[in-house]
PDB file with SEQRES, HELIX, SHEET and CRYST1 records, atoms N, CA, C and O in Angstrom:
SEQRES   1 A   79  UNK UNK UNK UNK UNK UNK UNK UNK UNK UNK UNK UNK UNK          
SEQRES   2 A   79  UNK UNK UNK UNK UNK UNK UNK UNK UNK UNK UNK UNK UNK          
SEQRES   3 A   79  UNK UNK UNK UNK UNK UNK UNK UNK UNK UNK UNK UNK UNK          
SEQRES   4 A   79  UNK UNK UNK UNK UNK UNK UNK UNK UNK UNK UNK UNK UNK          
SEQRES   5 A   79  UNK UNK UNK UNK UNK UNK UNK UNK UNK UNK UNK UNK UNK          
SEQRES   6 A   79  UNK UNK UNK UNK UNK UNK UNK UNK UNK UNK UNK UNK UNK          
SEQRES   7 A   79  UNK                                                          
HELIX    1 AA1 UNK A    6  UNK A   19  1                                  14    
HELIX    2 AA2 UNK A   24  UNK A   56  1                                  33    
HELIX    3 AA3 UNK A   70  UNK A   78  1                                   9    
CRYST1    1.000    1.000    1.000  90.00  90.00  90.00 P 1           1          
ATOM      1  N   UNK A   1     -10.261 -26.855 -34.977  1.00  0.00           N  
ATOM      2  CA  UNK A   1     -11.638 -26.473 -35.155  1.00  0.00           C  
ATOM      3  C   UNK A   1     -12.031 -25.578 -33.977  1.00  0.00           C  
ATOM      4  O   UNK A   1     -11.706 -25.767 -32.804  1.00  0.00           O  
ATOM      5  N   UNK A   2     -12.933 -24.367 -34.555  1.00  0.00           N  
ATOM      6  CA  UNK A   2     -12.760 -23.772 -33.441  1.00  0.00           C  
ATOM      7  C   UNK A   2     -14.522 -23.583 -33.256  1.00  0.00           C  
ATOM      8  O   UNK A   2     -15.227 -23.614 -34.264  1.00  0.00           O  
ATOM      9  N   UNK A   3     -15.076 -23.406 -31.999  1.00  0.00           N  
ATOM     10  CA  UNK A   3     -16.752 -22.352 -31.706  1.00  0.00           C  
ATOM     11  C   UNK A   3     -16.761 -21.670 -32.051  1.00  0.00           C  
ATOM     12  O   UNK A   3     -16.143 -20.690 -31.636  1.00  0.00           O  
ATOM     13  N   UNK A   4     -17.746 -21.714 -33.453  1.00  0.00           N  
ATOM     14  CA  UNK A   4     -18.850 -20.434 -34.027  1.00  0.00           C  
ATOM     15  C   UNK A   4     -19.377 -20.013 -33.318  1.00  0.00           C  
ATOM     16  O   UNK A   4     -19.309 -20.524 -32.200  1.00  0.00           O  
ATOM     17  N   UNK A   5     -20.371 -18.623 -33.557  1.00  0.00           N  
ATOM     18  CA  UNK A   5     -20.875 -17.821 -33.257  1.00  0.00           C  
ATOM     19  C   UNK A   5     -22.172 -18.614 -32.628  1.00  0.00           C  
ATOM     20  O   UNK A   5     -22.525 -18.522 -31.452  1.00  0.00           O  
ATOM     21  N   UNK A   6     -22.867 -19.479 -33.729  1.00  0.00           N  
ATOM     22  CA  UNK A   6     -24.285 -19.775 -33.632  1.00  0.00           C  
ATOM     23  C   UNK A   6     -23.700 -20.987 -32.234  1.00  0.00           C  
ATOM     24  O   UNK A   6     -24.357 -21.172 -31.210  1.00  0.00           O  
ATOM     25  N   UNK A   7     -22.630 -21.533 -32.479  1.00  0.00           N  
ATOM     26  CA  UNK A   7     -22.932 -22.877 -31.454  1.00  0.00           C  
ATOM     27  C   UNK A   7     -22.880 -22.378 -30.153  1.00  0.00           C  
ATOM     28  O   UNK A   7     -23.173 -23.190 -29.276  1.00  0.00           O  
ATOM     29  N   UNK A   8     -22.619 -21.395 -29.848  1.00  0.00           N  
ATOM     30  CA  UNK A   8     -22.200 -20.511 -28.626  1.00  0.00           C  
ATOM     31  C   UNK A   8     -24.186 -20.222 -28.472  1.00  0.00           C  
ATOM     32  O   UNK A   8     -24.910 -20.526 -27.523  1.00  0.00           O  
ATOM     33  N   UNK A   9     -24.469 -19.715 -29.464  1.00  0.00           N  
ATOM     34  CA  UNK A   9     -26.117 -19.354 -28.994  1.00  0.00           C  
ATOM     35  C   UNK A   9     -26.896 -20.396 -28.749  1.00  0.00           C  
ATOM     36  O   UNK A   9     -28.077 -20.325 -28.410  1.00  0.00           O  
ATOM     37  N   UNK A  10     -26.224 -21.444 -28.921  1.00  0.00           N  
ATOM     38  CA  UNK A  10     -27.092 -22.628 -28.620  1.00  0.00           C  
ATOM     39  C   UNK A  10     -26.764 -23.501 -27.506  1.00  0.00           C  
ATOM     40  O   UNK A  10     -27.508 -24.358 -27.030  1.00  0.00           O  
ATOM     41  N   UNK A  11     -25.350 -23.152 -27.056  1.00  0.00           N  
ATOM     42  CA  UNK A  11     -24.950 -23.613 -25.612  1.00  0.00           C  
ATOM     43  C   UNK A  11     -25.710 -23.053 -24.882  1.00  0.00           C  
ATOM     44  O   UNK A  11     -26.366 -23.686 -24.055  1.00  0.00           O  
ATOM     45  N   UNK A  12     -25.832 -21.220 -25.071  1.00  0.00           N  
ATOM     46  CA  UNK A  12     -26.804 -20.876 -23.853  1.00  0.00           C  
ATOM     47  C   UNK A  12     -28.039 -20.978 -23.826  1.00  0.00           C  
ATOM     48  O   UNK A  12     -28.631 -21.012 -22.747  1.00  0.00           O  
ATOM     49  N   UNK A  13     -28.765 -21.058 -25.157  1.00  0.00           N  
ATOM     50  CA  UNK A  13     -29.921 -21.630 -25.183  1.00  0.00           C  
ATOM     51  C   UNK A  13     -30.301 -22.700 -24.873  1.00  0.00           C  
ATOM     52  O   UNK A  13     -31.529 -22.685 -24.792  1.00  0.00           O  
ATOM     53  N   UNK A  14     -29.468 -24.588 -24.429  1.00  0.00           N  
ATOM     54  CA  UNK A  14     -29.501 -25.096 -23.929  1.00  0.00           C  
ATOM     55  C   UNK A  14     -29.384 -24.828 -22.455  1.00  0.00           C  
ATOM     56  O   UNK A  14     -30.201 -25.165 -21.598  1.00  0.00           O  
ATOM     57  N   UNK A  15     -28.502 -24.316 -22.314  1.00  0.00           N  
ATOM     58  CA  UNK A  15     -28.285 -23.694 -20.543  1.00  0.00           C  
ATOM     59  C   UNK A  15     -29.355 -23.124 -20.052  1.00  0.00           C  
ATOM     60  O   UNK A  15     -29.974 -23.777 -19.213  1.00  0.00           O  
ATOM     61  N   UNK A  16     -29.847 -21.821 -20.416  1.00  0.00           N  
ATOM     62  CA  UNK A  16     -31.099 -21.467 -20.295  1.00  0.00           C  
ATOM     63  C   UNK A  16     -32.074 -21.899 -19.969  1.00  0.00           C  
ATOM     64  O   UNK A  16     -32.748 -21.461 -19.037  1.00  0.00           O  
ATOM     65  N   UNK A  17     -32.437 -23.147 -20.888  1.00  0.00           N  
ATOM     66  CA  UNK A  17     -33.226 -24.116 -20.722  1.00  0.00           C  
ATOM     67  C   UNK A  17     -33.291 -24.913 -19.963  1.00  0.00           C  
ATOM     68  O   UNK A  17     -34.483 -25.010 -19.668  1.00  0.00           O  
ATOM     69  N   UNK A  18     -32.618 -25.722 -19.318  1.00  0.00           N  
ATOM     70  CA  UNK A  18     -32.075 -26.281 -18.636  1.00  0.00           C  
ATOM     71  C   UNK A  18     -32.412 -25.542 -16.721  1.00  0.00           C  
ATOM     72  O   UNK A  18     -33.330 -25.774 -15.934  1.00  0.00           O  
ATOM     73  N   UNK A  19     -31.392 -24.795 -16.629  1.00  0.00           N  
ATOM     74  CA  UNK A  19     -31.625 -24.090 -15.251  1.00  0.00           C  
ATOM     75  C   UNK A  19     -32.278 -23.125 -15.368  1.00  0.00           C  
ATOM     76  O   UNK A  19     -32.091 -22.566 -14.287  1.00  0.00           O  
ATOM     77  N   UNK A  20     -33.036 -22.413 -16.019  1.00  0.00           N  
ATOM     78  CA  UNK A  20     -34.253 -21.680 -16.029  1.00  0.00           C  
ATOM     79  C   UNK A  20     -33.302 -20.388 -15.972  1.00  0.00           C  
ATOM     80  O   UNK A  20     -32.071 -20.414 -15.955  1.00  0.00           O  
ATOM     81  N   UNK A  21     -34.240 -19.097 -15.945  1.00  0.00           N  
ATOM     82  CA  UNK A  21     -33.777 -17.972 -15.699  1.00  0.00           C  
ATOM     83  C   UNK A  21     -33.583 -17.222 -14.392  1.00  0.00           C  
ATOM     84  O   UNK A  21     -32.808 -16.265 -14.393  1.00  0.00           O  
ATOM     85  N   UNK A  22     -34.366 -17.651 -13.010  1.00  0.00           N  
ATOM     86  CA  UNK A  22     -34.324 -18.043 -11.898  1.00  0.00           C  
ATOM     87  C   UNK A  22     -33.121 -18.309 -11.504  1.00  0.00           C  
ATOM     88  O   UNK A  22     -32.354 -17.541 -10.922  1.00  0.00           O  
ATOM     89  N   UNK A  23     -32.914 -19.551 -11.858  1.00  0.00           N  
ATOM     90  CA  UNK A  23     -31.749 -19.699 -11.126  1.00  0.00           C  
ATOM     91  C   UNK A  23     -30.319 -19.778 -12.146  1.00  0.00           C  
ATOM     92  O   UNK A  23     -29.634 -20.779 -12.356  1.00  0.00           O  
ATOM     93  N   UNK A  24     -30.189 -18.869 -12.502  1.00  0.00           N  
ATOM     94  CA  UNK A  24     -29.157 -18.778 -13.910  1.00  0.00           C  
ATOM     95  C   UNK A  24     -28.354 -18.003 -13.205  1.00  0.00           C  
ATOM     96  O   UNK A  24     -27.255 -18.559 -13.212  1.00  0.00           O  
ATOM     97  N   UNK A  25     -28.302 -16.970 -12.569  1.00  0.00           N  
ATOM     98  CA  UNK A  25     -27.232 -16.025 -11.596  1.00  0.00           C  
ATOM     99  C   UNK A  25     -26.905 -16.725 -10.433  1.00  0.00           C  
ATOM    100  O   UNK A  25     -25.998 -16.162  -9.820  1.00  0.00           O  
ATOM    101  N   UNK A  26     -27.242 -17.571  -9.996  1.00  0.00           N  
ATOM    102  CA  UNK A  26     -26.572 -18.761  -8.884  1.00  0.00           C  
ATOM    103  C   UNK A  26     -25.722 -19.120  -9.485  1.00  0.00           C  
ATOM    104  O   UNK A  26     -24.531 -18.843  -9.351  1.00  0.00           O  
ATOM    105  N   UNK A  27     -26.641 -20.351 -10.858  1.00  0.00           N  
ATOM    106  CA  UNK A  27     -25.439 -20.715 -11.355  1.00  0.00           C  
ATOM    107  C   UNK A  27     -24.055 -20.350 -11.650  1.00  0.00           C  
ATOM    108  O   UNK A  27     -23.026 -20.954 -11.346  1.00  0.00           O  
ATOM    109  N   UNK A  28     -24.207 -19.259 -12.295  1.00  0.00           N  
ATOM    110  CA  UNK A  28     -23.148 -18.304 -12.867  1.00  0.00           C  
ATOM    111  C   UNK A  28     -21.907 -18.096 -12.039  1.00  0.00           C  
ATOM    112  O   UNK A  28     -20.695 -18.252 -12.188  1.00  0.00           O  
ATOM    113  N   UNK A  29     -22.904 -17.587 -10.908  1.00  0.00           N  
ATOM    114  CA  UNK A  29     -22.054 -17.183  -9.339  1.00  0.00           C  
ATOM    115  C   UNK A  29     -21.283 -18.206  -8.634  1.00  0.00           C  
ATOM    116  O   UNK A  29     -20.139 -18.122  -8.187  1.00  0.00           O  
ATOM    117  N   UNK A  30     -22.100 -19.184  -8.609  1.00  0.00           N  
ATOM    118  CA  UNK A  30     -21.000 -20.865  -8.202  1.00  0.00           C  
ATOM    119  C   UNK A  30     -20.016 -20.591  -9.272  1.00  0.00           C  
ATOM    120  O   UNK A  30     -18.834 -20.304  -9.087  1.00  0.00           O  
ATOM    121  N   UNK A  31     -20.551 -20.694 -10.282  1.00  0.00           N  
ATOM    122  CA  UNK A  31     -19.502 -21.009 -11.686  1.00  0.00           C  
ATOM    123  C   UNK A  31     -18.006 -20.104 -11.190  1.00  0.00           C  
ATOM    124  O   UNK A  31     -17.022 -20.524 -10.581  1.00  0.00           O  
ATOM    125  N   UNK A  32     -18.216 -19.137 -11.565  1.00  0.00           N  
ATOM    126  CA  UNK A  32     -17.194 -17.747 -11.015  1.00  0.00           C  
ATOM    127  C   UNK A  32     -16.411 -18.209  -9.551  1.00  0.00           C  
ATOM    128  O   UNK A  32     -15.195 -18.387  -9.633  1.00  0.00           O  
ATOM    129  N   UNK A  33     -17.048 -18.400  -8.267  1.00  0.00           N  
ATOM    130  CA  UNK A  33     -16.292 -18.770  -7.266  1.00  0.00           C  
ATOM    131  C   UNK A  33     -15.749 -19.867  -7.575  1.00  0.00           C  
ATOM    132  O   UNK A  33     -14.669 -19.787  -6.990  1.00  0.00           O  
ATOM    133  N   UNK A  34     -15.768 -20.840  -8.101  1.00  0.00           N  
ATOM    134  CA  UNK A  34     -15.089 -22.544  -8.462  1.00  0.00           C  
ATOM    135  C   UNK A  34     -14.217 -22.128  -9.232  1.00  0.00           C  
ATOM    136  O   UNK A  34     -13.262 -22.888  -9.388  1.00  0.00           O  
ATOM    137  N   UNK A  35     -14.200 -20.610 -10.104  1.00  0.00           N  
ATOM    138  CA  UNK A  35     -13.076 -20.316 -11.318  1.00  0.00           C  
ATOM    139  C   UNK A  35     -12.095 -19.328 -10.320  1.00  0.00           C  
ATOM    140  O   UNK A  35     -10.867 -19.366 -10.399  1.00  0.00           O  
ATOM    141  N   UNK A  36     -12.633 -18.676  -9.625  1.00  0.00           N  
ATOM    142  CA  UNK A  36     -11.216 -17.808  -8.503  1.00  0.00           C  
ATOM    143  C   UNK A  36     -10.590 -19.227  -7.342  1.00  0.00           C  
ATOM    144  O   UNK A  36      -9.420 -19.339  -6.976  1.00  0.00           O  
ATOM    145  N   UNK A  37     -11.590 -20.044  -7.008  1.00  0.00           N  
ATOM    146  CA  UNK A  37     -10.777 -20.776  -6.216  1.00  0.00           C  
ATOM    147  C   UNK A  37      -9.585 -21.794  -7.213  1.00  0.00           C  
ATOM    148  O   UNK A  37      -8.455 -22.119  -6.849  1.00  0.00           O  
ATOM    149  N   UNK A  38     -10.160 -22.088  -8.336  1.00  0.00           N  
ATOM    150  CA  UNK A  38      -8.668 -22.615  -8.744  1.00  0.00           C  
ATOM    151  C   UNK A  38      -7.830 -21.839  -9.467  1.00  0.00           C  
ATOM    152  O   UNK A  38      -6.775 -22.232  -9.964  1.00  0.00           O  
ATOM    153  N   UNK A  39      -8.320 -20.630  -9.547  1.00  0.00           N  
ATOM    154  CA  UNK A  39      -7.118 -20.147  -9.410  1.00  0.00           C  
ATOM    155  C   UNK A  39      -5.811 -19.090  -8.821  1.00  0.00           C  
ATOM    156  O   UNK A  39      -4.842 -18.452  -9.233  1.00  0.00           O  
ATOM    157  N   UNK A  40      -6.499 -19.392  -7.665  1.00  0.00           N  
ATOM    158  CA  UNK A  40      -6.246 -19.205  -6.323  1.00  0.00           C  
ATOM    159  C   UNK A  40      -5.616 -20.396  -5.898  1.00  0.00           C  
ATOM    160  O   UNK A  40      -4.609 -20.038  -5.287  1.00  0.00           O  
ATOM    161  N   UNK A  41      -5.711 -21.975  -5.909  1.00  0.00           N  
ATOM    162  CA  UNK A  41      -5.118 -22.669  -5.508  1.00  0.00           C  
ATOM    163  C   UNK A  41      -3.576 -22.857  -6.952  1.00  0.00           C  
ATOM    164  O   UNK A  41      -2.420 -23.081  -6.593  1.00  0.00           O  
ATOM    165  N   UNK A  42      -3.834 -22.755  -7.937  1.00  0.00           N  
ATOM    166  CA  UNK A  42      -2.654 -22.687  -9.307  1.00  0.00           C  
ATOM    167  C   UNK A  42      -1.662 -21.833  -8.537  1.00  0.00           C  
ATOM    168  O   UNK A  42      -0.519 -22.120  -8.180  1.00  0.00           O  
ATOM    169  N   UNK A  43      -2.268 -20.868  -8.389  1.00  0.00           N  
ATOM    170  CA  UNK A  43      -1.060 -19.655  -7.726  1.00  0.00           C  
ATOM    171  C   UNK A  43      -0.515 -20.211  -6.327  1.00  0.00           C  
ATOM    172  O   UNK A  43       0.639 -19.882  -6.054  1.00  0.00           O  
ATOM    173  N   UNK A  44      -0.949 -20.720  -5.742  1.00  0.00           N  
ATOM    174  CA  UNK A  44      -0.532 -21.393  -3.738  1.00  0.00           C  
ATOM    175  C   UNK A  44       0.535 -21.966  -4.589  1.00  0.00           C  
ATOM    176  O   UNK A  44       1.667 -21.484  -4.645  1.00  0.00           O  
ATOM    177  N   UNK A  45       0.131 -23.048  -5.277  1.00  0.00           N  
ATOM    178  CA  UNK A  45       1.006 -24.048  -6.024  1.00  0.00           C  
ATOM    179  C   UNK A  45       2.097 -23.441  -6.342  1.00  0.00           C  
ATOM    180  O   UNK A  45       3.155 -23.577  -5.726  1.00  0.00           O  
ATOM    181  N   UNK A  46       1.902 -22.610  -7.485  1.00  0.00           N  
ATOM    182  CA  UNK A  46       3.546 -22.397  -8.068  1.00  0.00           C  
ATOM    183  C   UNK A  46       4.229 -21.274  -6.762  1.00  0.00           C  
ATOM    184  O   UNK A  46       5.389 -21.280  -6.350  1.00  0.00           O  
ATOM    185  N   UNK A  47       3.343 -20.563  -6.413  1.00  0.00           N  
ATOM    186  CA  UNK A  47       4.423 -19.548  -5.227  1.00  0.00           C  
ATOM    187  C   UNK A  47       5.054 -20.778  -4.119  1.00  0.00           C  
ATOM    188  O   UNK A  47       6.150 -20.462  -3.657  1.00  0.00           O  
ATOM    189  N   UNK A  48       4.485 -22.181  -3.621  1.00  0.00           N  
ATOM    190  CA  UNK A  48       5.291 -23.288  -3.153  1.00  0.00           C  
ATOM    191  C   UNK A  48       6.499 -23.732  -4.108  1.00  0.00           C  
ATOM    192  O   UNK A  48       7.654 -23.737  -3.684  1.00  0.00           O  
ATOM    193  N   UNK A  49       6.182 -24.097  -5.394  1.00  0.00           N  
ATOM    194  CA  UNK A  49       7.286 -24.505  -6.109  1.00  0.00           C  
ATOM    195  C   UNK A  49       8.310 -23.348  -6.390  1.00  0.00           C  
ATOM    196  O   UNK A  49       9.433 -23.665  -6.782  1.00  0.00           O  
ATOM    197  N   UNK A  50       7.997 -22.057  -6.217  1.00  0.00           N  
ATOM    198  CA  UNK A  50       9.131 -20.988  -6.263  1.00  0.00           C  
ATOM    199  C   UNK A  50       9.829 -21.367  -4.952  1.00  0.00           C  
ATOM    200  O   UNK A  50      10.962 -21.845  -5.007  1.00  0.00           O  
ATOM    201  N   UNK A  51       9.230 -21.186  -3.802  1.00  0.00           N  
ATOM    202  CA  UNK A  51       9.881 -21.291  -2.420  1.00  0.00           C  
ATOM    203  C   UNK A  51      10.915 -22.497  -2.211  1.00  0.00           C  
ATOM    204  O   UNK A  51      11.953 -22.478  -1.549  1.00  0.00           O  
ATOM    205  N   UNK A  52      10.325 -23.620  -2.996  1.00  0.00           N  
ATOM    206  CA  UNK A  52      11.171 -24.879  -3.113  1.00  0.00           C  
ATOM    207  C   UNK A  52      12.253 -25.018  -4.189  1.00  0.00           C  
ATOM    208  O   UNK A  52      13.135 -25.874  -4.261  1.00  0.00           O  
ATOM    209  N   UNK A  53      12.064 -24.266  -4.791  1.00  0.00           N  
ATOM    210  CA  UNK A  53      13.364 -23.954  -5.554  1.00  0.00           C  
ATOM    211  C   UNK A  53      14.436 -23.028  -5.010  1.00  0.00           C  
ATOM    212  O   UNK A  53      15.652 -23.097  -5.192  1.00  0.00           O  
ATOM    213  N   UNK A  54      13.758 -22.173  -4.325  1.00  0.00           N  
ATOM    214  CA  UNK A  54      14.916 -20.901  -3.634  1.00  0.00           C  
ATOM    215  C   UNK A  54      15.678 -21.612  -2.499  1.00  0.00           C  
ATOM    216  O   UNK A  54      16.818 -21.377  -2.099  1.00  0.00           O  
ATOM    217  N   UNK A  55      14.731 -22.600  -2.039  1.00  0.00           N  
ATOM    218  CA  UNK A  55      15.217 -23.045  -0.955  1.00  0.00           C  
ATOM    219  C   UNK A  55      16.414 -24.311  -1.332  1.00  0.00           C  
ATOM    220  O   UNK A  55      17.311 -24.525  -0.518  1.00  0.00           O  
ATOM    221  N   UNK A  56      16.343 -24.986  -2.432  1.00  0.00           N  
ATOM    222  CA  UNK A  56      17.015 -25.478  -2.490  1.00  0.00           C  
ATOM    223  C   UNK A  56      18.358 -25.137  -3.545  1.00  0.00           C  
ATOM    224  O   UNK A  56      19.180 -26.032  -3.742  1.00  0.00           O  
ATOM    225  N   UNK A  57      18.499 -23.946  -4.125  1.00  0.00           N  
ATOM    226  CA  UNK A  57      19.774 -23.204  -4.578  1.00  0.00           C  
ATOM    227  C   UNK A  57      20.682 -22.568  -3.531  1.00  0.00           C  
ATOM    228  O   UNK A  57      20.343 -21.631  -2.808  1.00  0.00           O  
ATOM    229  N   UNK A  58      21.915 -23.192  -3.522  1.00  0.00           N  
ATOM    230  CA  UNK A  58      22.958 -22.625  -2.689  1.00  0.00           C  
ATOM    231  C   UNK A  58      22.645 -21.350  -2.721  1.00  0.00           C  
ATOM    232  O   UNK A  58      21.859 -20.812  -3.500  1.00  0.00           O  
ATOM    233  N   UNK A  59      23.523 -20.649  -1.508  1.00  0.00           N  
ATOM    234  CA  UNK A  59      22.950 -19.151  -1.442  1.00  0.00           C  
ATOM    235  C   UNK A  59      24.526 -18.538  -2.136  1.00  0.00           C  
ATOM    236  O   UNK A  59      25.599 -19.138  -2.076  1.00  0.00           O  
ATOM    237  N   UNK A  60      24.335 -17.518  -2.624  1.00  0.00           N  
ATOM    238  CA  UNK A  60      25.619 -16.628  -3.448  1.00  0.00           C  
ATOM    239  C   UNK A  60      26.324 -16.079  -2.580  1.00  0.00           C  
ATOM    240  O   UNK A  60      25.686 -15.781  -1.570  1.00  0.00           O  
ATOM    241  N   UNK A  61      27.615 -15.770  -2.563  1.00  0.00           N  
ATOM    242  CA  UNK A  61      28.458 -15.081  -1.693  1.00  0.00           C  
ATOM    243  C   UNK A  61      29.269 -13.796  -2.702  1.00  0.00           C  
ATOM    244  O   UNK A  61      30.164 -14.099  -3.491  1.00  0.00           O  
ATOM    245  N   UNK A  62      28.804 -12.417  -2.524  1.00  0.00           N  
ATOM    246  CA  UNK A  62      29.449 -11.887  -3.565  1.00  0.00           C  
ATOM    247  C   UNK A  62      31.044 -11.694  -2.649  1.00  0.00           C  
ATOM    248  O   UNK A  62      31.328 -11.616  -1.453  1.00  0.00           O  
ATOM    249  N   UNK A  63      31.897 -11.671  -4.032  1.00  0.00           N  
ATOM    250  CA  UNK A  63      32.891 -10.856  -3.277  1.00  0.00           C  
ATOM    251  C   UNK A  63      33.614  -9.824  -3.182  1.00  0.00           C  
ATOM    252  O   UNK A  63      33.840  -9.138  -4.179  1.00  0.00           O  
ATOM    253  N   UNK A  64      33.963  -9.611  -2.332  1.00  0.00           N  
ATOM    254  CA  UNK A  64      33.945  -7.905  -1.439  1.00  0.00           C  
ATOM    255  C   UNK A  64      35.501  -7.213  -2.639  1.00  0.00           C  
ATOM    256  O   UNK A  64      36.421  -7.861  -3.138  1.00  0.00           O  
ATOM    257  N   UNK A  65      35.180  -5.641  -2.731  1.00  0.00           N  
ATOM    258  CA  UNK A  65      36.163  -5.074  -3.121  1.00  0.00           C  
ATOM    259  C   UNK A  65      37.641  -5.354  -2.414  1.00  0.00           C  
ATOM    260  O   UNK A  65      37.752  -5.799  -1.272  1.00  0.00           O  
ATOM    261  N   UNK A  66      38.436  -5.118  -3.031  1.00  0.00           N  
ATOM    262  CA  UNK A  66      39.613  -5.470  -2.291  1.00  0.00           C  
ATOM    263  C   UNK A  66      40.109  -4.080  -1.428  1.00  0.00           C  
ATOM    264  O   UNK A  66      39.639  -3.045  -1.900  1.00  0.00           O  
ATOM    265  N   UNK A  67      40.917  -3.916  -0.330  1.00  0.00           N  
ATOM    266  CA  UNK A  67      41.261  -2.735   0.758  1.00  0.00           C  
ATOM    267  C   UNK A  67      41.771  -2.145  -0.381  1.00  0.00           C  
ATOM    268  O   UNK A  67      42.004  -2.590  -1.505  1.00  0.00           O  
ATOM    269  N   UNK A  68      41.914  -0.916   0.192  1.00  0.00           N  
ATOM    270  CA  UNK A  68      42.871   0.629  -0.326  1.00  0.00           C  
ATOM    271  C   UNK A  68      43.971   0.362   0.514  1.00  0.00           C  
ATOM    272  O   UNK A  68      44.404   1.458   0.871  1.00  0.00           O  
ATOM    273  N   UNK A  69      44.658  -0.575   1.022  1.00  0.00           N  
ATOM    274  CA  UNK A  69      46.023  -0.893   1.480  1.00  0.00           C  
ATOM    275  C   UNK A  69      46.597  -1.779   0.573  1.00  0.00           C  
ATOM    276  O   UNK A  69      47.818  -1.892   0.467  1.00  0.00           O  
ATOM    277  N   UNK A  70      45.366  -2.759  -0.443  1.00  0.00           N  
ATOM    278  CA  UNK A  70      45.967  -4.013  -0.945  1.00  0.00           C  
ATOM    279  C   UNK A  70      46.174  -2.852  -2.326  1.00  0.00           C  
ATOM    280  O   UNK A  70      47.225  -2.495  -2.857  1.00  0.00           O  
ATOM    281  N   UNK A  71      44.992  -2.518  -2.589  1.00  0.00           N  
ATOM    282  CA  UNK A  71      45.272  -1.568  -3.983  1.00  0.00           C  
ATOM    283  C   UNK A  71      46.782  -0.443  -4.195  1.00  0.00           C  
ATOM    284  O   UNK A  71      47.343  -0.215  -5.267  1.00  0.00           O  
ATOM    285  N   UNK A  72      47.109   0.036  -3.020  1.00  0.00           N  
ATOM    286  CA  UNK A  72      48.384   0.723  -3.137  1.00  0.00           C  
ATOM    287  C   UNK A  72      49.507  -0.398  -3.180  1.00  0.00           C  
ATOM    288  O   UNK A  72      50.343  -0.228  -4.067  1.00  0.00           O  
ATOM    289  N   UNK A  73      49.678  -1.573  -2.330  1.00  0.00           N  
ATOM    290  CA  UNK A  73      50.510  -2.123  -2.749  1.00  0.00           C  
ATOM    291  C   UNK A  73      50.938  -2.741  -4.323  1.00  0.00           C  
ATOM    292  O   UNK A  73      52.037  -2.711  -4.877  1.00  0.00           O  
ATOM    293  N   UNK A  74      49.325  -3.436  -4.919  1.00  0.00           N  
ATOM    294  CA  UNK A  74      49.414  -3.662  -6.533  1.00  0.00           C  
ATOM    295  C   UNK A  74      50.273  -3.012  -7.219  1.00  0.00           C  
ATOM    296  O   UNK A  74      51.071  -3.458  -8.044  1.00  0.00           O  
ATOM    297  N   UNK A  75      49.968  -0.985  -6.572  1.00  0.00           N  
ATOM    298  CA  UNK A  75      49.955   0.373  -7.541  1.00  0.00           C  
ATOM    299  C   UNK A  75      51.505   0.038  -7.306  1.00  0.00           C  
ATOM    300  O   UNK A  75      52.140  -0.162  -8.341  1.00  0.00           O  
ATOM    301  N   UNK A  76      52.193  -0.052  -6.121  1.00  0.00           N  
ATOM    302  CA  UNK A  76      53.672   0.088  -6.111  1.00  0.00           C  
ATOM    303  C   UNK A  76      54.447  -0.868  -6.808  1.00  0.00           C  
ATOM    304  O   UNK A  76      55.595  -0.634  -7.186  1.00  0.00           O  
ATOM    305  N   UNK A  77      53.692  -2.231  -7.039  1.00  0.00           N  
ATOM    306  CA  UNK A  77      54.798  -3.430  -7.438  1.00  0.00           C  
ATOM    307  C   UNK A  77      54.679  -3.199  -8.928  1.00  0.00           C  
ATOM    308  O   UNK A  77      55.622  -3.364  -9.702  1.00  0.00           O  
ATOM    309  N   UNK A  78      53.357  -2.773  -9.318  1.00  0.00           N  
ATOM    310  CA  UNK A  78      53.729  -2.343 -11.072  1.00  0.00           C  
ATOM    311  C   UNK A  78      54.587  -1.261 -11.464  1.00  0.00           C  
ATOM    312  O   UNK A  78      55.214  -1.370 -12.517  1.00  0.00           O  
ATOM    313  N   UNK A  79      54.716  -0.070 -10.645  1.00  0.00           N  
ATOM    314  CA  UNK A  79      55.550   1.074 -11.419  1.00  0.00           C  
ATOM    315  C   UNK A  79      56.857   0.741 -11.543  1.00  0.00           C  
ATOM    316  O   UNK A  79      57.638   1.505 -12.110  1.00  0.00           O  
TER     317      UNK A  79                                                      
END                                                                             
């Protein structure tokens, strides 16, 4: 089930009512800073749980081409 159109005009028409028109851009404005701070703290969170994952995966070791001394010897024992 989802919010119609009209129940939406009647949330803010309760709201309205409620905190007046006065102080309706405070509200709003708290509202908005309480919505960047969490999610501002969601993001702290998972960029910690990235760090704690990196930190705990062994680290990779690639490995290195082999010399142009080992490669000529290969080249000689096949011909």
């Amino acid at each position: 089930m989802s919010i119609g159109f009209w129940q939406v005009v009647l949330i803010l028409a309760i709201v309205l009512i409620i905190f007046g028109a006065g102080k309706l851009p405070t509200v709003m404005g708290d509202l908005a800073k309480g919505i960047k701070t969490f999610k501002a703290g969601m993001r702290d969170e998972l960029d910690e749980a990235k760090r704690e994952a990196e930190a705990a995966e062994p680290k990779r070791v690639e490995a290195l081409p082999p010399e142009p001394a080992a490669r000529k010897a290969d080249e000689t024992v096949r011909s």
